[in-house]
NUDO-866284 format. One record per residue (C-alpha): residue in one letter; y, x, z. Coordinates in pm, whole numbers, padded with zeros to 5 digits, always signed. Layout:
! NUDO-866284
AYXZ...
//
This chain:
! NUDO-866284
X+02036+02798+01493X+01821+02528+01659X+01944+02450+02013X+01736+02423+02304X+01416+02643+02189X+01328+03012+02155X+01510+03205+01844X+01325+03374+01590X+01587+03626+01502X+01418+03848+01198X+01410+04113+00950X+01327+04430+00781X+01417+04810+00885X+01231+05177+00946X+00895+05161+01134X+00894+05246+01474X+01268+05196+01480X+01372+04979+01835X+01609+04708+01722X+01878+04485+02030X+01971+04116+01924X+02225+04008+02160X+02358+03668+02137X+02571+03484+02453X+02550+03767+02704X+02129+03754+02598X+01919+04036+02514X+01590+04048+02303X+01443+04370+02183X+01165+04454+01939X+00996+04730+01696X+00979+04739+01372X+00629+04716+01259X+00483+04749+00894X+00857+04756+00775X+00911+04423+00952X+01122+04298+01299X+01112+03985+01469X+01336+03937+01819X+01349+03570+02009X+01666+03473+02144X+01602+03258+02495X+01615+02888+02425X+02037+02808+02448X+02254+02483+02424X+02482+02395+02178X+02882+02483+02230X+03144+02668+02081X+03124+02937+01773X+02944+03283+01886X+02850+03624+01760X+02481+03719+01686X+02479+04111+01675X+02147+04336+01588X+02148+04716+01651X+01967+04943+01557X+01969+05366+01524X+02333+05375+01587X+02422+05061+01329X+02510+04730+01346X+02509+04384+01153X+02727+04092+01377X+02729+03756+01282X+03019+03565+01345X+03073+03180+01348X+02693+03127+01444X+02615+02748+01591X+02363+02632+01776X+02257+02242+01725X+01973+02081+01540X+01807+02256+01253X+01585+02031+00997X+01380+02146+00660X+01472+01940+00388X+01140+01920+00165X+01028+01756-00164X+01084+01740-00533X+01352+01621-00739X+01498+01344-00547X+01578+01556-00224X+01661+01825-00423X+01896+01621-00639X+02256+01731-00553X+02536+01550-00393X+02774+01565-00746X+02529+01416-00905X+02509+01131-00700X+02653+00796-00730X+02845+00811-00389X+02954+01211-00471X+03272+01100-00636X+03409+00970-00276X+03235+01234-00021X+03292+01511-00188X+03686+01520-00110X+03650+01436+00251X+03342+01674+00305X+03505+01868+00558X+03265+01896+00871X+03258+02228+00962X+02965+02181+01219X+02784+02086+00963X+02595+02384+00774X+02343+02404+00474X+02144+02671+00380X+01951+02684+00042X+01566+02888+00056X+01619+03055-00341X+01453+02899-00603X+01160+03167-00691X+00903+03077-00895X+00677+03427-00873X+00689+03647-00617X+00808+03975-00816X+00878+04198-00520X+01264+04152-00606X+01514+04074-00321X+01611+03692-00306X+01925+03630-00086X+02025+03284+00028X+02309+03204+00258X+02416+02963+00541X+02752+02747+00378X+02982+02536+00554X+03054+02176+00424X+03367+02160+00262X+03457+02019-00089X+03373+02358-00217X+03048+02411-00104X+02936+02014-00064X+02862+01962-00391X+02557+02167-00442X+02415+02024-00127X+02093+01805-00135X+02247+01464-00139X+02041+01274+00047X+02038+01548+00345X+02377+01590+00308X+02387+01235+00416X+02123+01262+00682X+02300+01582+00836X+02640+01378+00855X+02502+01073+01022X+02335+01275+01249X+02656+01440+01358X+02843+01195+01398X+02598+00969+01604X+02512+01257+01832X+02872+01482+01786X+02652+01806+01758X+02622+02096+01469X+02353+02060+01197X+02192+02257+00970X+02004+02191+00680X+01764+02440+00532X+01711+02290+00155X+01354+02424+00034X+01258+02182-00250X+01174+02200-00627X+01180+01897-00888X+00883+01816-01086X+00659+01926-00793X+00328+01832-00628X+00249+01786-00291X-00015+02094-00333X+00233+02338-00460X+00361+02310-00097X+00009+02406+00072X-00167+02669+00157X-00493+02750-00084X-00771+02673+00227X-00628+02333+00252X-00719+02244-00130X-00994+02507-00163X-01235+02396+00108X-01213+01988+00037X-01401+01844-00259X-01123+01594-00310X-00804+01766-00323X-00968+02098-00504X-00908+01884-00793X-00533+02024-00836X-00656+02368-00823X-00940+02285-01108X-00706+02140-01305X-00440+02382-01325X-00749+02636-01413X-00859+02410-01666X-00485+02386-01830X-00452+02773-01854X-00829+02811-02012X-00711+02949-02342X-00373+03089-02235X-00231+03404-02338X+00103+03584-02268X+00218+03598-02649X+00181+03260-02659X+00323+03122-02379X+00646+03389-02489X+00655+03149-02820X+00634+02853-02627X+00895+02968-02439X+01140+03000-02694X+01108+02696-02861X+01093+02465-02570X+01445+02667-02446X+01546+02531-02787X+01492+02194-02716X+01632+02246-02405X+01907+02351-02550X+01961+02124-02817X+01938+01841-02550X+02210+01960-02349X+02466+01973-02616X+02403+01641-02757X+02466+01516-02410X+02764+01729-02386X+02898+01580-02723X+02824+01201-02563X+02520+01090-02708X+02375+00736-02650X+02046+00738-02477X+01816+00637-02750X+02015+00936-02962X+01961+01172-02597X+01608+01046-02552X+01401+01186-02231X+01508+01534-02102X+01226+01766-02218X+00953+01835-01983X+00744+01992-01864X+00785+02311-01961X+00551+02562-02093X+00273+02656-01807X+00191+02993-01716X-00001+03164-01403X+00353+03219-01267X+00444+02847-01283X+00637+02660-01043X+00371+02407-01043X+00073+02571-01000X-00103+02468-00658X+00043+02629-00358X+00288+02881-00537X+00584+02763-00358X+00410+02767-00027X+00448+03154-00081X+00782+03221-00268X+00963+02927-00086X+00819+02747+00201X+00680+03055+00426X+01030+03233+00348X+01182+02961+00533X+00946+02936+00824X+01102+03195+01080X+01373+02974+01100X+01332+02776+01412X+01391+02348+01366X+01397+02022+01509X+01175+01913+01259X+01165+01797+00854X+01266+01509+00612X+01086+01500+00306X+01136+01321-00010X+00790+01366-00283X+00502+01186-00423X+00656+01115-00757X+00484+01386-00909X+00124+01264-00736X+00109+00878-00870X-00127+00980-01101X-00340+01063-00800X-00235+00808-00599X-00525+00755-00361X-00583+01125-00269X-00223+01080-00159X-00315+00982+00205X-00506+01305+00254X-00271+01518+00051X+00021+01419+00234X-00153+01443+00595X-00274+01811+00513X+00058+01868+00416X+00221+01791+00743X-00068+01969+00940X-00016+02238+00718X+00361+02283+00775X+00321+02211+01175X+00072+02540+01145X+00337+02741+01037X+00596+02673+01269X+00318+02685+01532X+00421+02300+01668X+00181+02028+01619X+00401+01786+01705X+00693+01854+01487X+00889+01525+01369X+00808+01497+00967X+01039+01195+00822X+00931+01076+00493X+01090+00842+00221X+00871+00568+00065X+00914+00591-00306X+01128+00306-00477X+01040+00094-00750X+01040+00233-01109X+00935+00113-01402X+00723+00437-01486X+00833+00488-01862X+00759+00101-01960X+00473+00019-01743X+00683-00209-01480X+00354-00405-01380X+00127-00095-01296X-00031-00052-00970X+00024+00359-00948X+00311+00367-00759X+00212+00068-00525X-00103+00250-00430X+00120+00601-00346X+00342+00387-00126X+00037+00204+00073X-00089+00611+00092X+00255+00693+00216X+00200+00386+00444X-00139+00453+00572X+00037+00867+00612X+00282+00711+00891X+00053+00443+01083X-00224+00727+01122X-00030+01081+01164X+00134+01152+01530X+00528+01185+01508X+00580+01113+01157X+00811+00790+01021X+00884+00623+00684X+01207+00528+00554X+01154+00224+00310X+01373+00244-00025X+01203+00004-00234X+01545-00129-00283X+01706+00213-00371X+01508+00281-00710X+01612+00129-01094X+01353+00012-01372X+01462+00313-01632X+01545+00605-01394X+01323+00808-01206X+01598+00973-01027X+01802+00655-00846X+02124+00818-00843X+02214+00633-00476X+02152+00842-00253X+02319+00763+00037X+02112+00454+00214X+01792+00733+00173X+01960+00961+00370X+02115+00734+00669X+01755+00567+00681X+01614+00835+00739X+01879+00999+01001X+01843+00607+01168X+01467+00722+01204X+01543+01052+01383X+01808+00883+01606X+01554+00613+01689X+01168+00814+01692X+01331+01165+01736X+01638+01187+01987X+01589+00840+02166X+01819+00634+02123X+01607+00329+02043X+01816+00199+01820X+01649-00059+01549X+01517+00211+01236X+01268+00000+01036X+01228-00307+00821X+00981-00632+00846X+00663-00435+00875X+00316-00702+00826X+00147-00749+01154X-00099-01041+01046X-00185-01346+00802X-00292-01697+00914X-00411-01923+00624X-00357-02282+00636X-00406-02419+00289X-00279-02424+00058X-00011-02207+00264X-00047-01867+00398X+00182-01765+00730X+00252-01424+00766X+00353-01242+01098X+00593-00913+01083X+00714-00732+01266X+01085-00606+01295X+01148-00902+01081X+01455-01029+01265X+01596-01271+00998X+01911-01498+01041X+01754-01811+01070X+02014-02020+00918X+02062-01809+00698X+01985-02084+00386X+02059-01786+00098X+01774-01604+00270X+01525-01892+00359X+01543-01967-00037X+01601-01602-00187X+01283-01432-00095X+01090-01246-00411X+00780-01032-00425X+00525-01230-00326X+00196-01285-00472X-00136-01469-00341X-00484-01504-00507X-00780-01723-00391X-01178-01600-00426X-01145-01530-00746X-00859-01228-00697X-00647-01325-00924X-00253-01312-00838X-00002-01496-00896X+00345-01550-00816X+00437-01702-00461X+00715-01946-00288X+00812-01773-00009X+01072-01917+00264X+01142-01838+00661X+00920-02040+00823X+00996-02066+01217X+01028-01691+01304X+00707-01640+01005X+00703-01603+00619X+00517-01922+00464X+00382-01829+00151X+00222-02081-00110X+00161-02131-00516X+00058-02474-00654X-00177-02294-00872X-00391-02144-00568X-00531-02408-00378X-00704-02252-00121X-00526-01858-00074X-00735-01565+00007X-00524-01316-00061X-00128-01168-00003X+00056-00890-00135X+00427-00809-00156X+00639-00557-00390X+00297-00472-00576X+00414-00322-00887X+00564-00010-00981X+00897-00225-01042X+00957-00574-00861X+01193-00816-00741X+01100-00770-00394X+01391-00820-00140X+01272-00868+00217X+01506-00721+00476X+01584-00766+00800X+01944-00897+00925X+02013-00459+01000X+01986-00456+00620X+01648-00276+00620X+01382-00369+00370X+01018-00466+00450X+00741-00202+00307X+00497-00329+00058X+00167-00436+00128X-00143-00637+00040X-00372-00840+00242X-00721-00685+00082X-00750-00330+00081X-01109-00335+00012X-01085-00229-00334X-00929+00123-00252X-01177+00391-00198X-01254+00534+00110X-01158+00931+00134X-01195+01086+00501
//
């Protein structure tokens, strides 16, 4: 339980019936009303293992082994969700994953809200339990502990293959003429559906589901494997459908006092890339409604390169990651872990997941608990143009400067003159600057760096952080409000 900040303590029971939380020698009463119970425990510190025990008409439930430290909401789609055996590094944590301070609880996966009970549970880490954990929290949660030597808890509440919007509530995407767009479309997509149809569809894409798994199992090559089927068949009960998980999943979760979320998405928005920026920010405004804290810390990850199904070049992701950008230099409390470097060309889901999840923990350390420690890459502050060489300012950029394998190394950049047209840069540490220059632009114009849904660009600063893309001219995106 979060540390430090009043309790919810919750649940169901007989109305009218008075129910007693106790916890530490403190008392909080209240009445169930409509069915439903909610006590708050007085704001406590963290220390040793206690009891939590609710009464009620002559019974009792006790907790035992109940921590108090810092409680964050691990949000997104597949790459949060993406589980810590599945990861590159799992092989080598899994074994030592004993921290029993550290504590994971999963919301259950439920697609429609069918009036059946879903139970989830608070595990421990050990090798047992580790391996089902979200990787990249699991990796967040640890640094945390150890840099701070408190509990944490991780509530996992994520679902791969999702958009931004299935997270929301309907007013958000209802009410503005931009992002009502996801709730049209889904509409559109179910125009002619029909139950016995969808039940066919069903079948047959189980098949293929099927038929996929057990060449994989038998060792297929790739090109034999091909892609894993998806999507699957849509129906009004879909995962997917705009802000269905905000009700089966995310509200579920939101008694829960926390210290605040990480959040790993946008994957499943490129296609939408510049309604990102608005997406994303009613997103966090959203979720900071529901815990009724305006300033909670939201932590995001800045997608990686990919090479988007053989389209390497394309400027989809690029624009997502200048929304994701423009989400963390304009929304109060909110930070972006770069992991340009973390994605591959042929994979959607990098399968390294540990740098994601210490960036991201180096953010909370730095933004969230103090302890002003360095958390981001070279970030662009300004260009100066002295033809035929552009000198670019950053800031965090903090190279070695005799470093020669880095003043010579440096990919990713681009310039254009008038005429907008890139092409690829020199680029070399230039007296605490990046100089920048092509013999085929004369007089430069323009800059941009790691614009492409795949590139070569390898920036980072001497903490081993990499700069976030960006271009010079951003007068060609379109202006939402």
């Amino acid at each position: 339980m979060q540390r430090n900040a009043e309790v919810p303590v919750w649940g169901t029971g007989t109305d009218g019936a008075a129910v007693t939380v106790e916890c530490r020698g403190a008392r909080s009463e209240a009445v169930v009303i409509a069915g439903k119970w909610k006590a708050l425990l007085c704001p406590m510190e963290t220390g040793e293992p206690c009891e939590l025990i609710v009464r009620s008409d002559g019974r009792e439930i006790r907790l035992t082994d109940v921590l108090f430290g810092e409680v964050w909401l691990a949000g997104g789609q597949s790459n949060m969700e993406w589980s810590l055996i599945d990861s590159a590094e799992g092989a080598e944590e899994i074994p030592a994953a004993r921290y029993p301070e550290i504590r994971y609880y999963n919301v259950p996966k439920v697609e429609w809200d069918d009036g059946a009970e879903h139970r989830g549970e608070w595990k421990i880490c050990t090798p047992d339990n580790a391996p089902v954990f979200s990787a990249v929290a699991y990796h967040f949660a640890k640094s945390i502990h150890h840099e701070l030597s408190i509990p944490v808890g991780i509530i996992g509440c994520n679902w791969g293959g999702t958009s931004a919007s299935c997270w929301m509530r309907e007013e958000e995407l209802k009410e503005d003429e931009d992002l009502r767009v996801y709730i049209d479309e889904f509409q559109e997509q179910l125009r002619d559906f029909t139950w016995d149809k969808f039940e066919t569809d069903k079948m047959r894409y189980q098949e293929t589901v099927d038929e996929y798994i057990r060449l994989k199992e038998q060792g297929a090559s790739p090109e034999e494997l091909g892609n894993y089927p998806w999507p699957p068949p849509l129906s009004p009960h879909n995962f997917g459908r705009p802000s269905g998980l905000y009700h089966t999943m995310l509200k579920k979760a939101s008694p829960f006092a926390i210290k605040g979320f990480i959040y790993y998405q946008g994957e499943s928005d490129a296609g939408k890339a510049l309604l990102y920026e608005k997406l994303l920010s009613k997103l966090i405004s959203n979720w900071r409604d529901i815990w009724d804290n305006v300033e909670l810390p939201f932590l995001f990850v800045q997608l990686p390169v990919y090479g988007c199904d053989g389209n390497p070049s394309g400027e989809e992701w690029p624009l997502l990651r200048e929304s994701q950008q423009l989400v963390s230099d304009h929304v109060s409390n909110t930070a972006m872990a770069v992991a340009l470097d973390c994605g591959v060309e042929d994979d959607i889901h990098p399968r390294h997941k540990k740098e994601v999840g210490q960036r991201l923990a180096l953010l909370a350390l730095d933004h969230v608990y103090g302890l002003h420690i360095q958390s981001s890459g070279p970030v662009f502050k300004e260009m100066v143009i002295q033809a035929p060489t552009v000198f670019l300012s950053f800031n965090n950029l903090e190279l070695e400067q005799e470093d020669e394998t880095v003043r010579e190394s440096i990919a990713g950049f681009e310039v254009a003159g008038d005429d907008g047209r890139f092409v690829l840069a020199h680029a070399e540490l230039n007296e605490g600057k990046i100089k920048v220059w092509s013999d085929q632009v004369a007089v430069p114009r323009h800059v941009r760096y790691g614009w492409a849904n795949f590139t070569d660009a390898n920036l980072k600063n001497k903490y081993g952080l990499p700069a976030a893309p960006f271009r010079t001219d951003m007068s060609s995106r379109r202006d939402i409000q």
